[in-house]
C-alpha positions as CSV (number, residue, x, y, z in Angstrom):
1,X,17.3,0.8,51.1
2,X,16.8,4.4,49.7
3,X,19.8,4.4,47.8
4,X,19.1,1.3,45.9
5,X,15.5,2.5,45.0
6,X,16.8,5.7,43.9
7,X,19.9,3.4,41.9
8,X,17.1,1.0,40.5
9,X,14.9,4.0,39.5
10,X,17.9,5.8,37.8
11,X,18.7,2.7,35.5
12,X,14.9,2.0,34.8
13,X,14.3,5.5,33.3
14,X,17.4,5.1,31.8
15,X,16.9,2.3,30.0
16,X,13.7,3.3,29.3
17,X,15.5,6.5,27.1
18,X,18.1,4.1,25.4
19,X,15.3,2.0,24.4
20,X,13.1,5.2,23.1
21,X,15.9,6.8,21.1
22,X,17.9,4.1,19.9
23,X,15.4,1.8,18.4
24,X,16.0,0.7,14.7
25,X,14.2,-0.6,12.3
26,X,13.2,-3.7,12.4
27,X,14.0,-3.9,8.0
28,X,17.3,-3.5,6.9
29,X,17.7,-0.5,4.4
30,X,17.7,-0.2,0.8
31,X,21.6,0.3,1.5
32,X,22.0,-3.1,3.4
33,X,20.2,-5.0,0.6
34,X,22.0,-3.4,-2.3
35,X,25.6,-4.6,-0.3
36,X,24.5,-8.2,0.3
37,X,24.2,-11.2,-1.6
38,X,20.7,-11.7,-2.0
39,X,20.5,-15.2,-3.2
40,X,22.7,-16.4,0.0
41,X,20.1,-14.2,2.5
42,X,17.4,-15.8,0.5
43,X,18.2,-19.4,0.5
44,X,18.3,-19.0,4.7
45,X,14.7,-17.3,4.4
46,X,13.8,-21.1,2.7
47,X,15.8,-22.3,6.0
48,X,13.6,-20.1,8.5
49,X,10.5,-21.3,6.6
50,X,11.3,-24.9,7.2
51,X,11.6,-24.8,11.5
52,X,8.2,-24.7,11.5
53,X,8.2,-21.7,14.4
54,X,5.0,-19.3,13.0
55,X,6.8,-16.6,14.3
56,X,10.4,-17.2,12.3
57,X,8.0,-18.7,9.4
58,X,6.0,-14.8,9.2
59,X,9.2,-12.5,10.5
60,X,11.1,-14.6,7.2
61,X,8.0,-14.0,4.7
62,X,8.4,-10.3,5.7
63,X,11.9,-9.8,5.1
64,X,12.0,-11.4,1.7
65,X,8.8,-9.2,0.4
66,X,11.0,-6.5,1.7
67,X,13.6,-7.7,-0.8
68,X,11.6,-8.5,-3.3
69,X,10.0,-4.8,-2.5
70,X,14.0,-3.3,-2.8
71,X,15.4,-5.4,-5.5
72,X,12.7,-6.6,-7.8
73,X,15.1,-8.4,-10.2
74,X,16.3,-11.0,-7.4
75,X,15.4,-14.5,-8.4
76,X,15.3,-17.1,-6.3
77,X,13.2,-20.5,-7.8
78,X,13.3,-22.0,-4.2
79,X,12.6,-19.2,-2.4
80,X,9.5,-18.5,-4.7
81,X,8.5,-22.6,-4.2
82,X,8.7,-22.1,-0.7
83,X,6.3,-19.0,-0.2
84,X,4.0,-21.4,-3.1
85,X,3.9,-24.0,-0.7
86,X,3.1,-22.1,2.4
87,X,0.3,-20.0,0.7
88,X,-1.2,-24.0,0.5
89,X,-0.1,-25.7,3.3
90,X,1.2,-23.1,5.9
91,X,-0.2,-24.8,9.7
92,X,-1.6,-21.1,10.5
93,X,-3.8,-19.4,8.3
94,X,-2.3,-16.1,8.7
95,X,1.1,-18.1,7.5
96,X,-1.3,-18.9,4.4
97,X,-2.7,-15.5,4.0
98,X,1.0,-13.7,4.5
99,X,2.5,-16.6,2.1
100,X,-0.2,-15.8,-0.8
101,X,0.4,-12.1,-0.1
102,X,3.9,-12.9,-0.5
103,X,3.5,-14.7,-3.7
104,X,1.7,-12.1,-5.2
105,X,4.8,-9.5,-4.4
106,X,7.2,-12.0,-6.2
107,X,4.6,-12.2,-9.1
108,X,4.4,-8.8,-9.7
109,X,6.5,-6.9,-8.2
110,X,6.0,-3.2,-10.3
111,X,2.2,-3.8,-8.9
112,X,3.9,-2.6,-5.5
113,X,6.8,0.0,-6.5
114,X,4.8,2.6,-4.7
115,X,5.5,0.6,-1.6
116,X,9.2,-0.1,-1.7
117,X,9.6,3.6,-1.0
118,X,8.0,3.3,2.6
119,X,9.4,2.3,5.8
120,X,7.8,-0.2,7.6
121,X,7.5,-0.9,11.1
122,X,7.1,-4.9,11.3
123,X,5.6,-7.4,9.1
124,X,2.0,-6.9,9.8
125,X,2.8,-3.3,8.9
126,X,4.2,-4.5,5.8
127,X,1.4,-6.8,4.7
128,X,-1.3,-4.9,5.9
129,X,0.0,-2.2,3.3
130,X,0.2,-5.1,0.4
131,X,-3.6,-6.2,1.1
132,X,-4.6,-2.6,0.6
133,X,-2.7,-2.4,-3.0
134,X,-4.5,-5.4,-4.1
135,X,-7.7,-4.3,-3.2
136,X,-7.3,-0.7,-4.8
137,X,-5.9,-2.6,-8.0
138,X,-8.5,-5.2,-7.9
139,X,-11.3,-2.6,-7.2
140,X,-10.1,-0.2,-9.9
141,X,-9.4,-2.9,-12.6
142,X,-13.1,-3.9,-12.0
143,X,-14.3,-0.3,-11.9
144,X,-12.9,-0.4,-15.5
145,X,-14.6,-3.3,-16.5
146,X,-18.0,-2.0,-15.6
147,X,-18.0,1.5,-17.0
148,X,-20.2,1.9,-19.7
149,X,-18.6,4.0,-22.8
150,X,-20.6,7.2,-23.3
């Protein structure tokens, strides 16, 4: 009985360190997008956002801002269509909020070359660092608007 305590322990701590030290990322690297075919990977992110699973639906908007983030020329009409469609008719309104966050990426993607550079550690990561850009932008363009000429 001691032994397989002391066995079971053993493999729990040292799963525990496998798990600690050889975690990756959960985005692929500027690297990984530069060697793939982008349009291929993006027509199965219009795939993941047809199942209808929230969770493949959000995981798939993040990955393709993180293209759209790494390789800002990539065009993809249905892709783009897709995101449209969910920022309007997502079935969770964080699928709508991420999806109109996403939109505004493929719009204008210069608007976020600051945060192509970073690493992120999920999606929320990821779009919790887009919302910020828009409201600096959005708060600074109106600052302008409103200063007075002296």
């Amino acid at each position: 009985m001691k032994k397989r305590v002391a066995v079971t322990t053993m493999a729990m701590v040292l799963m525990a360190v496998m798990t600690a030290t050889g975690q990756r990322e959960y985005f692929s690297s500027l690297e990984a997008h530069q060697k793939t075919d982008l349009e291929k990977v993006a027509c199965r992110y219009v795939q993941c956002f047809k199942t209808g699973n929230p969770g493949v639906i959000e995981s798939a908007l993040g990955h393709a801002v993180r293209m759209k983030l790494y390789v800002p020329e990539v065009k993809c009409p249905e892709l783009r269509q897709e995101i449209n469609s969910l920022a309007v008719m997502g079935t969770t309104p964080s699928i709508r909020y991420k999806a109109y966050l996403a939109s505004l990426v493929f719009d204008s993607p210069k608007l976020f070359k600051e945060e192509a550079a970073r690493q992120y550690k999920d999606p929320d990561d990821l779009f919790n660092t887009i919302a910020s850009r828009l409201q600096v932008a959005l708060l600074g363009s109106q600052h302008t608007k409103f200063v007075r000429p002296e």
